[in-house]
C-alpha positions as CSV (number, residue, x, y, z in Angstrom):
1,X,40.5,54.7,-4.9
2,X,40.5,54.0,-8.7
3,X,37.8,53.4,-10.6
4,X,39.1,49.8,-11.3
5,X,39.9,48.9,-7.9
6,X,36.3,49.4,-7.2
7,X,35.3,47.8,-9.8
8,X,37.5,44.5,-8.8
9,X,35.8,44.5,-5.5
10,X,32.0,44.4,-6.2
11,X,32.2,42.2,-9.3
12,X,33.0,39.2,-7.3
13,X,30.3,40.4,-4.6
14,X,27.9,40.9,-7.3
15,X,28.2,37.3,-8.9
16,X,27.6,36.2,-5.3
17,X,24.9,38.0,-4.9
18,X,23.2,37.2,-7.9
19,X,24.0,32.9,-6.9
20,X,21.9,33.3,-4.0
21,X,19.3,35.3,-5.1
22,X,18.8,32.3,-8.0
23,X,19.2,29.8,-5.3
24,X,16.4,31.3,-3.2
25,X,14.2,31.6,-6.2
26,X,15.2,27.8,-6.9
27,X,13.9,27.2,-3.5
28,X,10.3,29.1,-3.9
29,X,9.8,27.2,-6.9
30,X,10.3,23.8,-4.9
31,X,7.8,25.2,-1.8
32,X,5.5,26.3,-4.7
33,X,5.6,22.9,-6.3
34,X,5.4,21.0,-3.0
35,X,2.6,23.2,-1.8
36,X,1.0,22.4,-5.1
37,X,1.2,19.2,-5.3
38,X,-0.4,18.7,-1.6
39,X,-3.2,20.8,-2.7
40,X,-3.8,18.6,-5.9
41,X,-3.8,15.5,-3.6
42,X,-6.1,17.1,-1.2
43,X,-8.7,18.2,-3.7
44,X,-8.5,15.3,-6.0
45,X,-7.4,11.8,-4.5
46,X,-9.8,12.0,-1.6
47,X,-13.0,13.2,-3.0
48,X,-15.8,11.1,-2.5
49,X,-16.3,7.7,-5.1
50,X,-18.2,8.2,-7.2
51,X,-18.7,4.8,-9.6
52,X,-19.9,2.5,-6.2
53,X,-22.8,5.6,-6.1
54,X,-25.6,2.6,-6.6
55,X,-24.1,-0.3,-5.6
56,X,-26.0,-2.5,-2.6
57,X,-22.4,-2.5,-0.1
58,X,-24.2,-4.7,2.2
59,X,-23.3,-7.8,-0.1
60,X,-19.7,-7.2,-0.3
61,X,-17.6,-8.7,2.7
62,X,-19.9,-10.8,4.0
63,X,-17.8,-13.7,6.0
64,X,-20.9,-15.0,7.7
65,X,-21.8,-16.3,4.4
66,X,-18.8,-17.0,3.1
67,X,-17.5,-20.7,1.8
68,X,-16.0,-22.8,4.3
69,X,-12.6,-22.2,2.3
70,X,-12.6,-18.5,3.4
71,X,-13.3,-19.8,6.8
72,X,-10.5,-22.3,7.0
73,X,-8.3,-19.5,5.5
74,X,-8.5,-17.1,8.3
75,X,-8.2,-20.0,11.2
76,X,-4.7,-20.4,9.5
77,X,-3.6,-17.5,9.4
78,X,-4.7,-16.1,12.6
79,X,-3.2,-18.7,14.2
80,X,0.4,-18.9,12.6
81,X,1.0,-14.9,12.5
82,X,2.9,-14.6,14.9
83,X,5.7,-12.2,15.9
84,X,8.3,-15.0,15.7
85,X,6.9,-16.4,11.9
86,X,7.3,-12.2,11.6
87,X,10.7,-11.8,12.2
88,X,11.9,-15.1,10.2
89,X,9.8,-13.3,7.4
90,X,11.2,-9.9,7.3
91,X,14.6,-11.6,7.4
92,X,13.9,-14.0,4.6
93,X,12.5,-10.9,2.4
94,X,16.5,-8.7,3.2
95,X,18.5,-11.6,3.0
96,X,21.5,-11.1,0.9
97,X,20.9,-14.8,-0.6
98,X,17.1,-14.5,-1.8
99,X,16.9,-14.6,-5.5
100,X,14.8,-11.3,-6.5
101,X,13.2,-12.2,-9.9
102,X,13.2,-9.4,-12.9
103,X,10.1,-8.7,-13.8
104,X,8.2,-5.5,-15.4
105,X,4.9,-4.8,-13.6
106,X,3.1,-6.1,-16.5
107,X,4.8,-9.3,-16.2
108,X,4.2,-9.2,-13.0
109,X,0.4,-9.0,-13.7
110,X,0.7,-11.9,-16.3
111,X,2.2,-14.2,-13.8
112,X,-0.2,-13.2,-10.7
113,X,-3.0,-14.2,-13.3
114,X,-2.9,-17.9,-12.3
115,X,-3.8,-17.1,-8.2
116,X,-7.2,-17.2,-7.1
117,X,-7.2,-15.4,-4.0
118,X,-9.2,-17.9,-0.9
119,X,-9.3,-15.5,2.0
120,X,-11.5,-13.0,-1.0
121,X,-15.4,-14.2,-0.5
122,X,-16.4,-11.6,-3.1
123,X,-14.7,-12.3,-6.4
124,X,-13.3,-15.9,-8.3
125,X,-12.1,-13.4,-10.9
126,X,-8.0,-14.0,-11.9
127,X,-5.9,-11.1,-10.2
128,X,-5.4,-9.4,-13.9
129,X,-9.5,-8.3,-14.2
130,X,-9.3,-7.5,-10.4
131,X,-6.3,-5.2,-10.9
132,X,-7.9,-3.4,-14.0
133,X,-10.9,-3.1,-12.6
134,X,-10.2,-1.0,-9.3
135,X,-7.6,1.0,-11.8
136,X,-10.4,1.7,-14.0
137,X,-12.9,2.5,-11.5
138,X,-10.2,4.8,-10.1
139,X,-9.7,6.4,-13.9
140,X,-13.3,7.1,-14.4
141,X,-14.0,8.7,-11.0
142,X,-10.7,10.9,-12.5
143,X,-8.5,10.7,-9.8
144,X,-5.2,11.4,-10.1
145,X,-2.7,9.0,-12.5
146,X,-0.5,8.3,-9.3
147,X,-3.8,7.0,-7.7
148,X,-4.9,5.1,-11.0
149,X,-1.6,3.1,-11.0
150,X,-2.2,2.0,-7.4
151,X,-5.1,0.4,-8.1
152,X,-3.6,-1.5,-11.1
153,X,-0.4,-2.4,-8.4
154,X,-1.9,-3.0,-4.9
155,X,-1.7,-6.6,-5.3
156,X,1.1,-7.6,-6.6
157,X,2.7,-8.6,-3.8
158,X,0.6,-11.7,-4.2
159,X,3.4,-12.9,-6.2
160,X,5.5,-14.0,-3.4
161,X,3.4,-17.3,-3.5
162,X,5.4,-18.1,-6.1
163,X,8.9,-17.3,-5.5
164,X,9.4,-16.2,-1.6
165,X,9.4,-19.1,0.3
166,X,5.6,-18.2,1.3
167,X,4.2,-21.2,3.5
168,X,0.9,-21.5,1.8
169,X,-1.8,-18.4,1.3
170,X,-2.3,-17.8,4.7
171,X,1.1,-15.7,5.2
172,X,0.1,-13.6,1.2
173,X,-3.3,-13.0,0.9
174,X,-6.4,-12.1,4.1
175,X,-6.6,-9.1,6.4
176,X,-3.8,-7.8,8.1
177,X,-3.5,-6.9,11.5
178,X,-0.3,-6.0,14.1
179,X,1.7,-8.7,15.6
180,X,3.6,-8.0,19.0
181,X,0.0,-6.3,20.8
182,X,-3.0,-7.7,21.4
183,X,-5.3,-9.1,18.8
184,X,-8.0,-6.6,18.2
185,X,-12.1,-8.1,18.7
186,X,-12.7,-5.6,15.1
187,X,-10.5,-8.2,13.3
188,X,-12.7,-10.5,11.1
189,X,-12.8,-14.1,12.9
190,X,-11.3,-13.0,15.8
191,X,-12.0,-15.7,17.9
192,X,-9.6,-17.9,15.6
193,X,-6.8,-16.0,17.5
194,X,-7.2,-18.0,20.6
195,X,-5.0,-20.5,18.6
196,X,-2.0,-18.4,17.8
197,X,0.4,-18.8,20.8
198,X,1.0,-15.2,20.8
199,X,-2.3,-14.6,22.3
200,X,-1.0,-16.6,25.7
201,X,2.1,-14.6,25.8
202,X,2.0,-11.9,28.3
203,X,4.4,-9.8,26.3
204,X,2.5,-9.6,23.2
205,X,-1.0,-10.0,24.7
206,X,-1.8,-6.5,26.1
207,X,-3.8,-3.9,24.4
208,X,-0.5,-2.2,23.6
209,X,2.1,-5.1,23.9
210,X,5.8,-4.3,23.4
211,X,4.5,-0.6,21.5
212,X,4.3,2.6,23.3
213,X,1.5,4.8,22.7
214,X,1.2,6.8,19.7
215,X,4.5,4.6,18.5
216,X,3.8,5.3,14.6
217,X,2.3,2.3,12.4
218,X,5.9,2.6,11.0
219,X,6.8,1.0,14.2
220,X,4.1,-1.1,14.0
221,X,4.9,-4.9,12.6
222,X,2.1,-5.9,10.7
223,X,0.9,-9.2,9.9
224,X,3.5,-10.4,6.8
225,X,1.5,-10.9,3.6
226,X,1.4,-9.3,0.0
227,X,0.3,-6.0,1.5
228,X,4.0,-5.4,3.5
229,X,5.9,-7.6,0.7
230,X,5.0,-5.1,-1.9
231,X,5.4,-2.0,0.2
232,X,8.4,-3.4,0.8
233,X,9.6,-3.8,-3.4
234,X,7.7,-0.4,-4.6
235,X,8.9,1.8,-1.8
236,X,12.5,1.9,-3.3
237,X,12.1,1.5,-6.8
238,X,9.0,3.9,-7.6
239,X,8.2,7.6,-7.6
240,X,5.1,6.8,-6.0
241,X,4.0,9.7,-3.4
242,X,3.8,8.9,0.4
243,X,-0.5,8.2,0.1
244,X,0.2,5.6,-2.9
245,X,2.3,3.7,-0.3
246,X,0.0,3.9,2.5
247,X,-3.1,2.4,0.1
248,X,-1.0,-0.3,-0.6
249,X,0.9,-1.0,2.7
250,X,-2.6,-0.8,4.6
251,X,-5.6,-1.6,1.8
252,X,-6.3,-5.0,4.1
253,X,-6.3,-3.5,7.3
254,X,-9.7,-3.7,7.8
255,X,-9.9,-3.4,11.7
256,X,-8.1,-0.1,11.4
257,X,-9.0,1.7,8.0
258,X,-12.5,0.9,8.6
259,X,-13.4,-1.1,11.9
260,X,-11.6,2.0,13.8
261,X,-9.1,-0.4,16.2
262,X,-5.2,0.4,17.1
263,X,-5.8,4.1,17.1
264,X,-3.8,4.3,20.2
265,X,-0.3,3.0,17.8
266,X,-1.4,6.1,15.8
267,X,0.9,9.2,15.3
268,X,-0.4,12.0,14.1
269,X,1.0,11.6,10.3
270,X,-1.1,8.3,10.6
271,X,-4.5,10.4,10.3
272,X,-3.0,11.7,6.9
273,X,-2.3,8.0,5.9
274,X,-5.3,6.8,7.5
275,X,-7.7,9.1,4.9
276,X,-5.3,7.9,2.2
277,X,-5.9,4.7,2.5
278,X,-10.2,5.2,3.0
279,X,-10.0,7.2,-0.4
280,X,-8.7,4.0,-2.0
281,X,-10.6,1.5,-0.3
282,X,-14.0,1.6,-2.6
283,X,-12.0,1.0,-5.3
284,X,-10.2,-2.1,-3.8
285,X,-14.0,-3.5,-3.1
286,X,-16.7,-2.4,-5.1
287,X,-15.3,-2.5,-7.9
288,X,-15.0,-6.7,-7.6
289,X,-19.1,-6.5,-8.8
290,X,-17.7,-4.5,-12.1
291,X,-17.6,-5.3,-16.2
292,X,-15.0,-8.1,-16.6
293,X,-12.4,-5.5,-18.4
294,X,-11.0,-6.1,-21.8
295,X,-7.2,-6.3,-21.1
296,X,-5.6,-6.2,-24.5
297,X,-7.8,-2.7,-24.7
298,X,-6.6,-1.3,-21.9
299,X,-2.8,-2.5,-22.0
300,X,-1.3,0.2,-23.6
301,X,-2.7,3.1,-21.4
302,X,-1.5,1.1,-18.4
303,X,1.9,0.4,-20.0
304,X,2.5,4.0,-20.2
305,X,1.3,4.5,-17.1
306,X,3.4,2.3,-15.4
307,X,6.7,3.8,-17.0
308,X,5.7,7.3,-15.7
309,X,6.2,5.9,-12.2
310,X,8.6,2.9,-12.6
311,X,11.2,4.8,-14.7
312,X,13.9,1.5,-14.2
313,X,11.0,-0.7,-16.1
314,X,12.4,-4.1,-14.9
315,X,11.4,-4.9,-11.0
316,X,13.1,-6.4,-8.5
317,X,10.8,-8.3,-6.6
C-alpha cells in the first residue's frame, strides 16, 4: 500500500485519539478539583470555633427566662404550623402571580434592618449587626469565604415579612421543626403543640407520620419560615456549595442539629449536612454577645464577597 494511503488512514485516527486522550485528562482535572475541594471543606469549614473559646454558653438560649413576648411567640407558631398552612405556603412562594422584588443582597440587608426578631431571647440588635457579626466571627476563626458569606446571608429570608404575604412573625422567624409527623418533645415549648390541630390527626401524629424511614430531610416539609424561604431564593441563583445550603435551610432546627430528634427521617447524606450545619451553629449564636460591628468598615469586603457567589448581583426574592 502507498505511503500516502497509509498516511490518510491514521491521520484521522490519530486526531481521534489525541480528542479523547484531552477529554480524559479534562476529566482528571475535574475529579482532582472535586476531590480537592471536598478535602478543603473537610479540613477547614468544620474545625472546631474558635472565637466562642471563653464565652459562658449557659446564658445563650435560655427560654425559661425569656420575656413573655418570646413565650407568646412560640404558642403561635406551634399552633398554626400546620401541614395545611404548609402547603398554602409553598404554593404562595411558586406561584406564577407573586411579585419577586429585585434586590442586591446588600439591599436586602438594608431593608431587613428595620425587624427585630421576637422569637430571639438573646439579642434586640437590628438584623444588619447580627448578620456581620456571625460573618465576622466566621472570618476571624478563617474559615472558608463560602462559609463567611453564609453567615452574612442566613437570615435574609426574614424579609418575607415584608413582601410575602407572611401572616405575622410566627410563620418567618423561631425554630423550625417537620410538619406531617409527630411533634418532637426536643422542640423548645413543646407542650404549645397540643394546640395545633395537627397534633389530633392520626395521619400526622405518629412518630413518623406520612414519612417512611430514612425518607431524606429533602422529603421532609419543614416548618415554613425565613430558614426554607431563603433556601428556597439562594439555591437557584448562587454558587453556594451543597453545606452553605444546609447551614441555612437547617440553622433553626434546633431539636435536630442539636437536641438529636428526627434521626429516623435521616438518609445517610443527611449526617454530611447534619455536621455542616453544627460547624455553623456557634456562629449563628455566640456571636449575638459580640462588638456591635462598624458596618460602613466592613461593607466593601462583604460587597466583594457577595459578587464572588451571587454573580447575577440583583436577587429575586
Amino acid at each position: 500500500m502507498a505511503p500516502s494511503a497509509i498516511y490518510g488512514l491514521d491521520e484521522p485516527d490519530g486526531r481521534a485519539l489525541e480528542a479523547i486522550s484531552d477529554a480524559v485528562d479534562e476529566v482528571n482535572v475535574l475529579k482532582a478539583q472535586a476531590s480537592q475541594r471536598k478535602a478543603e471543606l473537610d479540613a477547614e469549614y468544620d474545625a472546631e470555633s474558635q472565637f466562642d473559646a471563653a464565652k459562658d454558653k449557659s446564658q445563650f438560649r435560655q427560654y425559661e427566662a425569656a420575656q413573655d413576648r418570646v413565650r407568646d411567640f412560640y404558642r403561635e407558631q406551634h399552633a398554626k404550623q400546620t401541614v395545611a398552612y404548609n402547603l398554602a405556603a409553598r404554593n404562595r412562594f411558586h406561584s406564577a402571580a407573586r411579585v419577586r422584588p429585585e434586590l442586591t443582597v446588600w439591599e436586602a440587608m438594608e431593608k431587613l434592618d428595620t425587624l427585630i426578631d421576637e422569637s430571639d431571647p438573646d439579642t434586640s440588635l437590628g438584623q444588619i449587626q447580627h448578620l456581620l457579626q456571625s460573618a465576622e466571627a466566621i472570618r476571624r476563626d478563617g474559615k472558608p469565604r463560602w462559609m463567611q458569606l453564609t453567615g452574612l446571608i442566613h437570615d435574609l429570608g426574614k424579609l418575607m415579612l415584608f413582601f410575602d404575604g407572611a401572616q405575622g412573625q410566627w410563620d418567618v422567624v423561631g425554630d423550625t421543626f417537620p410538619v406531617g409527623c409527630r411533634f418532637d418533645e426536643r422542640n423548645i415549648y413543646p407542650e404549645a403543640f397540643a394546640a395545633n390541630p395537627d397534633s389530633a390527626d392520626p395521619a400526622y401524629s405518629s412518630e413518623l407520620g406520612v414519612y417512611s424511614p430514612g425518607c431524606g430531610l429533602d422529603n421532609v416539609m419543614m416548618s415554613w419560615g425565613h430558614d426554607e424561604y431563603l433556601y428556597r431564593v439562594v439555591r437557584d441563583q448562587s454558587t453556594l456549595p451543597p453545606e452553605a445550603l444546609a447551614m441555612i435551610r437547617y440553622h433553626s432546627f434546633y431539636s435536630w442539629h442539636s437536641g438529636g430528634a428526627y434521626t429516623a427521617l435521616m438518609e445517610e447524606r443527611d449526617w454530611d449536612m447534619l455536621k455542616a450545619v453544627r460547624a455553623f451553629n456557634p456562629y449563628d449564636l455566640y456571636s449575638k454577645s459580640d462588638d456591635v460591628p462598624s458596618v460602613e468598615e466592613l461593607k466593601p469586603y462583604y460587597l466583594e464577597l457577595i459578587d464572588e457567589f451571587f454573580p447575577q448581583k440583583k436577587i429575586k426574592w
